[in-house]
C-alpha atoms as one frame of an Amber mdcrd trajectory, in Angstrom:
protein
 -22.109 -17.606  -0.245 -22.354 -16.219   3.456 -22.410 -18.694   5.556 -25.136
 -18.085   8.769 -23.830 -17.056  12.163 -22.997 -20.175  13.755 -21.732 -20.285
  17.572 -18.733 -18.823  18.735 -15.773 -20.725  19.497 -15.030 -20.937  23.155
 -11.599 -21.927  22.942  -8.568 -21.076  21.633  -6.290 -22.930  20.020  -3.189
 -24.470  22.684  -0.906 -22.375  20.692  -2.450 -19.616  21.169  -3.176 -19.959
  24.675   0.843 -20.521  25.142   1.274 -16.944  23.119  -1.252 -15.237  25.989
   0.397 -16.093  28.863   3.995 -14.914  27.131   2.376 -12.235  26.444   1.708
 -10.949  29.916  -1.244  -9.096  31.009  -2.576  -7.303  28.326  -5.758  -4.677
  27.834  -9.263  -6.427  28.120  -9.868  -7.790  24.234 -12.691  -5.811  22.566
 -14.117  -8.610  20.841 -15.368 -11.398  23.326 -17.143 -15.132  23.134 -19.650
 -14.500  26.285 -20.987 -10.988  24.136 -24.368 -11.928  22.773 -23.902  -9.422
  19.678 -22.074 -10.991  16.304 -18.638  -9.600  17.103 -17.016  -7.766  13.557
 -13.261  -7.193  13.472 -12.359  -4.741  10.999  -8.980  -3.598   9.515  -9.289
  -0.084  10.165 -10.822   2.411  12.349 -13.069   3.736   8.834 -14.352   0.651
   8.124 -15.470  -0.303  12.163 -17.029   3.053  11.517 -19.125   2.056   8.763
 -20.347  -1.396  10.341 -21.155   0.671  13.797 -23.836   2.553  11.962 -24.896
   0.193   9.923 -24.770  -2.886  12.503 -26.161  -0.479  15.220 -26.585  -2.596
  18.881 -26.897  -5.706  17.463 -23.059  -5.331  16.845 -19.749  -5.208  18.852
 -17.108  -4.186  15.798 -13.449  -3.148  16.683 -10.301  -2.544  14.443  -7.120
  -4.388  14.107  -5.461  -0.658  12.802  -5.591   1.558  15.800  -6.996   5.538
  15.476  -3.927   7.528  14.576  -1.800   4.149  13.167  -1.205   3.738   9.557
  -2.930   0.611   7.733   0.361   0.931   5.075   2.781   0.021   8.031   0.811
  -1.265  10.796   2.296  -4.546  12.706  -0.668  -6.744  14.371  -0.418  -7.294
  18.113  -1.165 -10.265  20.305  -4.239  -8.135  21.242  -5.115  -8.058  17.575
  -4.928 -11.845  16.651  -7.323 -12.459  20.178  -9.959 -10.220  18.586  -9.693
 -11.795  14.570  -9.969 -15.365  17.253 -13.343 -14.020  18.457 -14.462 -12.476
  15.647 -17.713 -13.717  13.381 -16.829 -11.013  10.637 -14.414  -9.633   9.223
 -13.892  -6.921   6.973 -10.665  -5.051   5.227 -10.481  -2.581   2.336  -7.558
  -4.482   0.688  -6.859  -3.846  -2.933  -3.681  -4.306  -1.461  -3.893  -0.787
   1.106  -3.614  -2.791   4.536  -0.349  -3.975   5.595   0.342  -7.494   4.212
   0.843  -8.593   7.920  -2.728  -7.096   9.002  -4.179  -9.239   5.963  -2.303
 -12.371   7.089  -3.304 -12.295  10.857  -7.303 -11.756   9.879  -7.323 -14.589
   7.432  -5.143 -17.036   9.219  -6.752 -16.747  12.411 -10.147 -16.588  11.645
 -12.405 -19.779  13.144 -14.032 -21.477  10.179 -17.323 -20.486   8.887 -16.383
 -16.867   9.987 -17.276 -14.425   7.094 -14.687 -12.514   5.749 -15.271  -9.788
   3.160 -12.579  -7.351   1.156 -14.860  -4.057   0.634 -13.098  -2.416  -2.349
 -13.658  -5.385  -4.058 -16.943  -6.230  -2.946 -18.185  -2.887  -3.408 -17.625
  -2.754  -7.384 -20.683  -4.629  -7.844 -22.487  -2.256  -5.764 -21.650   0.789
  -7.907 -18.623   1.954  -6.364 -15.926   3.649  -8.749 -12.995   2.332  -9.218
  -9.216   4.313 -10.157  -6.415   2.978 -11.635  -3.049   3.596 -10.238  -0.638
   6.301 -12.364   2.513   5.694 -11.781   5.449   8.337 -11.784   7.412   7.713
 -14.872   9.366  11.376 -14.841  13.030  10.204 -13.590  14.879   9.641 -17.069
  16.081   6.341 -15.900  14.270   2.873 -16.167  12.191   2.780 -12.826  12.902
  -0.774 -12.236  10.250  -2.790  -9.383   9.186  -6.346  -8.862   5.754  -8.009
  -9.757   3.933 -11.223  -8.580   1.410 -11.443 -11.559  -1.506 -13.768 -11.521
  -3.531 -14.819  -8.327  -1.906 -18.325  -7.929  -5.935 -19.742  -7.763  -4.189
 -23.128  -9.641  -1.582 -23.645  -6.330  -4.467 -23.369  -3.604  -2.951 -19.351
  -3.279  -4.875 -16.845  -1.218  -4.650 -13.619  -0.997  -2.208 -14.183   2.744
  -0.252 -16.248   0.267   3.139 -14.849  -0.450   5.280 -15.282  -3.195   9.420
 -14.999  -2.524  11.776 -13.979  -5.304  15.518 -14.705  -4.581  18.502 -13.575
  -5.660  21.199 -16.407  -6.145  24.035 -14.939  -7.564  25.374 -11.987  -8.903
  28.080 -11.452 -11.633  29.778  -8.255 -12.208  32.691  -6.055 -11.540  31.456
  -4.884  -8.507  28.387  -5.681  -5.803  24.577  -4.781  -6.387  21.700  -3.828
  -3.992  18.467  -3.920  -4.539  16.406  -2.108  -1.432  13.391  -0.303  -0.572
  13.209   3.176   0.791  11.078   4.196   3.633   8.582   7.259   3.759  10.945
   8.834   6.217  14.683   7.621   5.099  14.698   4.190   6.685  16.433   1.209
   4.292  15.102  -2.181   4.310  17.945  -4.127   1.602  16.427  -7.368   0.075
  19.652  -8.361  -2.484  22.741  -7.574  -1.603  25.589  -9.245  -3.625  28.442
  -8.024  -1.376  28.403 -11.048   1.262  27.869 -13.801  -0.801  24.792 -16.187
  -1.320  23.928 -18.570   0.410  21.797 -21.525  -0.542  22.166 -23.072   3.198
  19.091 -21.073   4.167  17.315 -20.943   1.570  18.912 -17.601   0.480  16.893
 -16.021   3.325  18.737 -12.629   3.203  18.523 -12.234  -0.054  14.837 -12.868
  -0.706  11.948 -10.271  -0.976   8.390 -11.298  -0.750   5.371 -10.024  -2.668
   1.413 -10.524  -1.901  -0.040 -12.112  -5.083  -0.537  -9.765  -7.871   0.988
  -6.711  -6.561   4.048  -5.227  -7.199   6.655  -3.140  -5.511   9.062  -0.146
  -5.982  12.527  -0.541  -5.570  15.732   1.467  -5.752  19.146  -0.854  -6.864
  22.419   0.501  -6.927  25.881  -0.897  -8.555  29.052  -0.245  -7.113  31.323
  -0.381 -10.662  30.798   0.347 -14.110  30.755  -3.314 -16.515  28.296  -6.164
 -17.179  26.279  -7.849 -14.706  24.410 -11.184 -14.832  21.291 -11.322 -11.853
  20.416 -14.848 -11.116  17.164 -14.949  -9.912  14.690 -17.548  -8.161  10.999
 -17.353  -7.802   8.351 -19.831  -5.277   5.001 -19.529  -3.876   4.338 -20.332
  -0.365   0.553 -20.798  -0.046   0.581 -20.871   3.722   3.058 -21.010   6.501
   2.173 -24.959   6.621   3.088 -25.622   3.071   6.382 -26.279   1.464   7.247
 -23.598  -1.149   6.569 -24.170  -4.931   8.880 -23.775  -7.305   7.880 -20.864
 -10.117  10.783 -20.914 -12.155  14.081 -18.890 -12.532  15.662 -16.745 -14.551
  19.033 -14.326 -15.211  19.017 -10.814 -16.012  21.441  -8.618 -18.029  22.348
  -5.076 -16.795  24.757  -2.779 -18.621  26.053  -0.553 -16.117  27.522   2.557
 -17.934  28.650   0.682 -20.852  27.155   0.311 -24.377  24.663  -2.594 -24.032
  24.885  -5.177 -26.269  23.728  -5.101 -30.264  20.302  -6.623 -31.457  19.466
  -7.190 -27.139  16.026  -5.218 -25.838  16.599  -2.617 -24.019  15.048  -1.592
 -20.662  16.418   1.647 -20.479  13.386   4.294 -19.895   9.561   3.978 -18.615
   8.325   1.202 -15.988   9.761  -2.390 -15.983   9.038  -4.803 -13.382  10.863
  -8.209 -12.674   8.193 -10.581 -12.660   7.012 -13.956 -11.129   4.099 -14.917
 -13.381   2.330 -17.678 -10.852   0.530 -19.030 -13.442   3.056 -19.798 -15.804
   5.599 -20.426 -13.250   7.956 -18.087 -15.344  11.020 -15.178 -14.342  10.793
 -12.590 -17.030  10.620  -8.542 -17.556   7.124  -6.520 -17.994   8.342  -3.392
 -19.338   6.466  -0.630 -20.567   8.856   2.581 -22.016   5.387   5.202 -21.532
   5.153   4.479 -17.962   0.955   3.037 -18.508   1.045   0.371 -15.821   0.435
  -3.246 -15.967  -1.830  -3.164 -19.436   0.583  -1.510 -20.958   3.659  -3.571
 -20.467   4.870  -6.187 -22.694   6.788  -9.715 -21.474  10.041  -9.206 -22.431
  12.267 -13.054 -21.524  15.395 -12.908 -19.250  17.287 -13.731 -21.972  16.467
 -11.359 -24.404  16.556  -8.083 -21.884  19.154  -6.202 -21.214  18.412  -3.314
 -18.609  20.564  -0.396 -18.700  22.006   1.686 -15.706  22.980   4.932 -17.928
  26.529   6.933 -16.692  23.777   9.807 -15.850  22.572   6.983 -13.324  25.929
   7.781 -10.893  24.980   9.356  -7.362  26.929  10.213  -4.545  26.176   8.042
  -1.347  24.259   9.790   0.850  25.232  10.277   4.509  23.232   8.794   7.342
  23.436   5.426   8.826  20.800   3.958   6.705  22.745   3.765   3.882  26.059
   2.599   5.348  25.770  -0.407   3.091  26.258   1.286   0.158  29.349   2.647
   0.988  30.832   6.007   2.679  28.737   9.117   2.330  30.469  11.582  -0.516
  31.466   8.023  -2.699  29.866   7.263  -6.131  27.629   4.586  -7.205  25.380
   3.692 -10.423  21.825   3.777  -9.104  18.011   3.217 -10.334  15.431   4.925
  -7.932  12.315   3.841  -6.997  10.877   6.773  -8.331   7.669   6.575  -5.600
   8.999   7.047  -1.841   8.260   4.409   1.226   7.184   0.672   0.838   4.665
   0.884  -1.840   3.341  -2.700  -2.520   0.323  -2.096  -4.446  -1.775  -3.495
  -7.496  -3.624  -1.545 -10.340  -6.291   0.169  -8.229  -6.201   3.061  -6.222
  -7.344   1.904  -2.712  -8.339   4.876  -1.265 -12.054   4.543  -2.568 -13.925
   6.222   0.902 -12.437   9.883  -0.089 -15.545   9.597  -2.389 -18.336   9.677
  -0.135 -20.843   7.222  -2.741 -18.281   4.752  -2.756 -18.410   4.935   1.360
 -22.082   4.248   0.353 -21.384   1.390  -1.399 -19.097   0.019   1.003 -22.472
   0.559   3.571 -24.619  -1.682   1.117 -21.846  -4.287   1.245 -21.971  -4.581
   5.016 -25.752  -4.618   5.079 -25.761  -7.443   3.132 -22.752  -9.029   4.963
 -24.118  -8.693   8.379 -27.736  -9.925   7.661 -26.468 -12.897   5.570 -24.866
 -14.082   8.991 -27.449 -12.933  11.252 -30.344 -13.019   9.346 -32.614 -12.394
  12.462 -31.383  -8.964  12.542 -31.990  -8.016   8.846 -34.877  -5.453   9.891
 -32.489  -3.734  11.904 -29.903  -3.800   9.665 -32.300  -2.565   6.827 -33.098
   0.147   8.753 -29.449   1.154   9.707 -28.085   1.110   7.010 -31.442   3.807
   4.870 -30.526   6.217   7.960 -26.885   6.178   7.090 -27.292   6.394   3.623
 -29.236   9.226   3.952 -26.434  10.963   5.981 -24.081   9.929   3.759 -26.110
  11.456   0.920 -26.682  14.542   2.616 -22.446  14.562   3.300 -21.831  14.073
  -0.805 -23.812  17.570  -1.061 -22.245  19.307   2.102 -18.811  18.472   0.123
 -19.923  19.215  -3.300 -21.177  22.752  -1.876 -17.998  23.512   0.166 -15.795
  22.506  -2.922 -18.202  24.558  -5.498 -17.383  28.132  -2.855 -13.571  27.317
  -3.990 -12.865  29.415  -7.197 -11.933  26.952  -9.750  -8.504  28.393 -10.330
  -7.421  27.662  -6.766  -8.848  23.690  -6.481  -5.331  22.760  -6.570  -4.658
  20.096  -3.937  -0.769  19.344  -2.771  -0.306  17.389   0.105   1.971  14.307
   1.523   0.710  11.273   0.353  -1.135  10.006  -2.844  -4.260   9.609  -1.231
  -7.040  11.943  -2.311  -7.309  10.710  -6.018 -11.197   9.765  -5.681 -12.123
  12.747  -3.347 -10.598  15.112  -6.592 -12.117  13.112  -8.666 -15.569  13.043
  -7.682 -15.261  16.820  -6.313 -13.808  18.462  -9.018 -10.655  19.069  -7.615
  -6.861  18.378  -9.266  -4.309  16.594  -7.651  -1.622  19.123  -8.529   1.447
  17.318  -6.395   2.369  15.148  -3.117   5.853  14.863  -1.636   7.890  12.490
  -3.712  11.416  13.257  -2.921  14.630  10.851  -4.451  13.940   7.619  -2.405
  17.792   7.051  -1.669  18.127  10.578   0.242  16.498  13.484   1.857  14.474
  15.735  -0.178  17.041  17.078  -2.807  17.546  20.800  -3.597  15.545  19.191
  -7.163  12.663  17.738  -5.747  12.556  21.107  -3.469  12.516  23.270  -6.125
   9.918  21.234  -8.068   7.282  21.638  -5.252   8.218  25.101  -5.011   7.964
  26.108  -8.326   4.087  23.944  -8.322   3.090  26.196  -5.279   4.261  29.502
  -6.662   3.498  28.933 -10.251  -0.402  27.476  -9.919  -0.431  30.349  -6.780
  -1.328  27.812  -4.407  -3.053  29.714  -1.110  -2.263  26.287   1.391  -1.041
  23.107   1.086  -2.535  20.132   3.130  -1.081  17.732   5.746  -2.190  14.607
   7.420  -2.444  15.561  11.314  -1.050  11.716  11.703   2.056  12.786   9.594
   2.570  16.198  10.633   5.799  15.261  12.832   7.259  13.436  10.198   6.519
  16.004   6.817   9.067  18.152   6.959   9.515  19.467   3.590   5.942  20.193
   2.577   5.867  22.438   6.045   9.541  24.013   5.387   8.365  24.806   1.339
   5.187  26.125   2.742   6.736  28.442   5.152   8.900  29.671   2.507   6.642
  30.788  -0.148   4.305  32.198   2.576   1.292  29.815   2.180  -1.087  27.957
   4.652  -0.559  24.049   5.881  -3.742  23.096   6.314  -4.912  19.237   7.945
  -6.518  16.936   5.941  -7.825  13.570   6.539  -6.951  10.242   4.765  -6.357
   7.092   5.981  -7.575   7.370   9.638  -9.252   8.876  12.499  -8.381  10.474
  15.888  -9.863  11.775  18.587 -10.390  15.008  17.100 -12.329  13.515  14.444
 -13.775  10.547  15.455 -16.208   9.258  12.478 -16.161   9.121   8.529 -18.822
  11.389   8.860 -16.963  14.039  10.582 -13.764  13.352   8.670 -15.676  13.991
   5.433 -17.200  17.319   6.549 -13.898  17.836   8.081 -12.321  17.804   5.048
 -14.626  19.821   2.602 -14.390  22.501   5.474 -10.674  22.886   5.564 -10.373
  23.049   1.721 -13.071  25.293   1.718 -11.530  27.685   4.127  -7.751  27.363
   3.029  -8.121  27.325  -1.011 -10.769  30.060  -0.762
């Protein structure tokens, strides 16, 4: 239940006062206690989009996510934590999209009796459509990741809860990683065996954390051929107050280039997570060999797993400073990739729902209903808001439909950077025929080259489509394109800019450029 607007705090809390003044002289805050409107604090600029036409003057909405930032990588400011202080409502996407450190600051620092509403989620009950995740099972190794499963509702958890799986020892003949792979090369390593353990701190640099129920991809290498024994430790830490509980712990098997063992279960091929299950406070394997996601996967115990690392796992060490740790560039080492490049902590639903303009519909209805719940005098208003909007909106779902329809159906083929336009070729009637996925441990290889390639030339793609907020950093979709003589065309996903300033224009935006470039 909403609570009703109730009066705005007028002071902050001592430590955050102390945080202010370290923090120097910073821009005005957008969201203020002496502005007589309800002050919303969004996640991203999208979303303060949607509550500025449906909250119209009676509303003073900003966004923790700034135009042109990234809601997958974004790091909250001082700035940001003053506003989510101020702020009466707040509203994300989540489904896991924002930053886990966005989701923390709103829910942490927002007063009490503050409303505070996920949209994907609320938005299923007004009729929005929902898509489950796909992942990329093609590598012919095991794609190995880690999984918090369950909500932790029985410890108290929230969704800013975090759960921390540790690794606290490693047997073998040689050391193990286990590390992520940025978007754009960068390393982040969460186990690595080669310095030791140490329990002193709690095995602090050998820990990664997980959002409940989500799970991430991750790449692990192994530096010798043999039999290794993982020792691994799982807790819960509901909030930065609390002391961690304890969720159990178990130790894995991996046969590294070497027969595994007779009458043991194999994780050799498909999608297998390591998993914390928070409500049984039990370490174990999910693994599914067909690659179907969570439904599909089966609980397979510590003990009775053994994943193999196959002799067609070896790779050379790639050069670069980010992968120092691994070795010298040019040496070998056994390695599982992460098969899907850059941090990718997600759950089971595609959270990209707006690239479907009657989901951005829904989302309006959920705001509506938000906003007059706490300020109930201004339900008229918002009533009235939000018809007008839907009615653009409405008239935007043709106005795509129509641009989409001019595009001869052989030549709907959409390649672009990043996995985000699921729901607009889903409700549009386009295909999703490839996005930049290179080997997560190195630059694009010559395979993953040729495999875009060989999409553009043999489906005779006319233009592939690029992110203006990712255009310095998407090298290989531009360098491909230039080479088979085809368009890069922008494309709109997760934010705005100055050049297209509303969902409304990004959406018309959008059905324009694929109108013009696949036509």
């Amino acid at each position: 239940m909403v609570r009703p607007l109730r009066l705005r705090a007028r002071r902050l809390s001592a430590a955050l006062l102390v945080l202010a003044v370290l923090g120097g002289c910073a821009a005005p805050r957008a969201l203020s206690d002496r502005d007589g409107r309800v002050q919303v604090v969004a996640t991203t600029g999208l979303i303060r989009d949607l509550v500025r036409n449906v909250g119209g003057d009676r509303v003073n909405a900003t966004s923790l996510v700034p135009d042109g930032g990234d809601p997958h990588s974004y790091e909250p400011s001082l700035r940001d934590v003053r506003d989510v202080v101020y702020a009466d409502v707040a509203f994300s996407n989540y489904v896991l999209l924002e930053q886990h450190n966005v989701i923390k600051t709103l829910d942490a620092n927002l007063r009490a009796g503050a409303v505070n509403v996920s949209l994907a989620e609320a938005a299923v009950k007004y009729a929005a459509e929902i898509i489950p995740l796909v992942e990329d099972v093609s590598l012919d190794t095991v794609w190995l990741g880690l999984r918090a499963r369950g909500d932790g509702g029985g410890h108290g958890a929230d969704r800013s809860s975090e759960v921390l799986l540790s690794m606290t020892a490693a047997d073998g003949p040689g050391d193990v990683f286990g590390y992520l792979t940025g978007s754009f090369g960068d390393t982040e390593v969460y186990f690595d065996s080669s310095d030791g353990f140490d329990a002193g701190d709690g095995y602090g640099d050998d820990t990664a954390t997980l959002p409940a129920d989500a799970h991430t991809h991750m790449s692990w290498a192994f530096t010798e051929p043999g039999t290794y024994r993982l020792s691994l430790s799982a807790s819960l830490r509901v909030d930065q107050r609390s002391r961690p509980v304890p969720l159990g712990r178990s130790t894995f098997t991996v046969a590294v280039g070497v027969p595994p063992p007779d009458g043991a279960v194999l994780v050799d091929r498909g999608h297998a997570d390591l998993t914390v299950d928070l409500d049984r406070a039990e370490v174990y394997a999910l693994h599914d060999p067909q690659g179907g996601g969570e439904r599909a996967q089966r609980a397979v115990p510590a003990d009775e797993a053994v994943i193999v690392v196959p002799n067609r796992a070896l790779a050379e060490v790639p050069a670069g400073p980010g992968f120092g740790f691994l070795g010298r560039p040019g040496e070998r080492v056994f390695q599982l990739a992460q098969a899907v490049l850059g941090k990718h902590v997600h759950g089971e639903i595609d959270p990209h729902l707006w690239q479907n303009v009657r989901n951005a519909m829904s989302y309006a209805q959920v705001i509506r209903d938000t906003l007059i719940e706490a300020d109930p005098a201004g339900a008229r208003d918002y009533r009235r808001n939000t018809e007008a909007y839907l009615a653009e909106l409405d008239a935007v779902d043709r106005h795509v439909r129509e641009r989409v329809a001019e595009i001869p159906a052989a030549r709907r083929h959409l390649v672009t950077t990043h996995d985000a336009f699921g729901y607009l070729a889903q409700a549009y009637g386009l295909e999703v025929a490839g996005f930049v996925t290179p080997n997560p441990a190195a630059e694009p290889s010559l395979a993953d080259r040729r495999k875009l390639t060989e999409t553009i030339r043999n489906l005779r793609v006319p233009a592939v489509f690029l992110e203006p907020n990712l255009a310095a950093r998407s090298s290989t979709l531009t360098e491909v394109a230039r080479e088979q003589g085809v368009r890069v065309c922008p494309i709109y996903g997760d934010t705005l800019d100055g050049a297209v300033a509303s969902y409304v224009q990004m959406m018309r935006f959008n059905a324009d450029s694929l109108r013009e470039c696949l036509r």
